[in-house]
C-alpha positions, 0 to 999 in steps of 0.5 A: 500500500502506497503512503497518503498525505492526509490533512483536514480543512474547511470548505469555502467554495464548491464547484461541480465536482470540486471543493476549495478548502482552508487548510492549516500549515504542517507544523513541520514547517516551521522547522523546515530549512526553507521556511524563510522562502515559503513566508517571503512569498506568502507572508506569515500566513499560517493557512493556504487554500487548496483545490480537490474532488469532492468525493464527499458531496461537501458544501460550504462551511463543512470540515473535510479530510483531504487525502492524496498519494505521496508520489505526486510530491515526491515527483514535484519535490524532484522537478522542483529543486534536483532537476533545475539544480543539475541543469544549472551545474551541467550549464556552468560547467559547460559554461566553463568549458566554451568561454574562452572559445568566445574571449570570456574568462572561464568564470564569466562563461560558468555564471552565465551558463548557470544564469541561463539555465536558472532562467530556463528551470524557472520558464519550466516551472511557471508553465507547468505549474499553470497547465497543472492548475488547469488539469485535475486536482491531486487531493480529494475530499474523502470524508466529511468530518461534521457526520460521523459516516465516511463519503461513498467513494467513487474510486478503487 
């Protein structure tokens, strides 16, 4: 059996097959090396929103539990910080390498390698990221936890 994230939250919209939902931070968070990056680009919010089928027939105002597959985070964890990391040193060190074919210092052609390849992970990124919001949720809603019975599950 595959490991799931589980997190619990409330509904604060609802749409034909899908519920956004307020959900709180991990408290794991606060001990995470990159914290400080997180809180830059969303202040010091202790809750996110976050969109997922409604397995439930939830609606507004109701407490949820959200649960998804692990690998999807495990696969965007990988794209989102080791592939752009080897792109930028496979640029700089072939940056490295073509400089002096074009009358740049060595340490020039490494920086600009590695600042080209940083641009292009992030080109990478953003277009992804903005397909991916357009396609299907990974969570779903699978219980409602105002009613003491699970939601009738639409999958296997």
């Amino acid at each position: 059996m595959s490991e799931r994230i589980v997190r619990d939250g409330w509904v604060v919209s609802a749409g034909d097959g899908w519920v956004e939902v307020q959900v709180g931070r991990p408290d794991a968070c606060g001990h995470c090396a990159a914290s400080g990056a997180c809180t830059a680009f969303s202040g010091s919010v202790r809750t996110h929103r976050a969109r997922a089928r409604n397995l439930c027939r939830a609606s507004v105002g109701q407490r949820v539990r959200l649960e998804m597959e692990a690998g999807p985070l495990l696969a965007a964890a990988f794209v989102v910080y080791f592939l752009p990391s080897v792109a930028m040193l496979g640029a700089a060190l072939a940056g490295y390498e073509l400089a002096p074919r074009f009358s740049l210092p060595p340490d020039a052609g490494a920086a600009a390698g590695a600042l080209l390849a940083l641009a292009l992970a992030a080109l990478f990124l953003f277009l992804r990221g903005r397909r991916q919001r357009e396609g299907e949720p990974a969570l779903a809603a699978v219980e409602i936890l105002d009613d003491a019975a699970p939601c009738p599950s639409s999958e296997s």
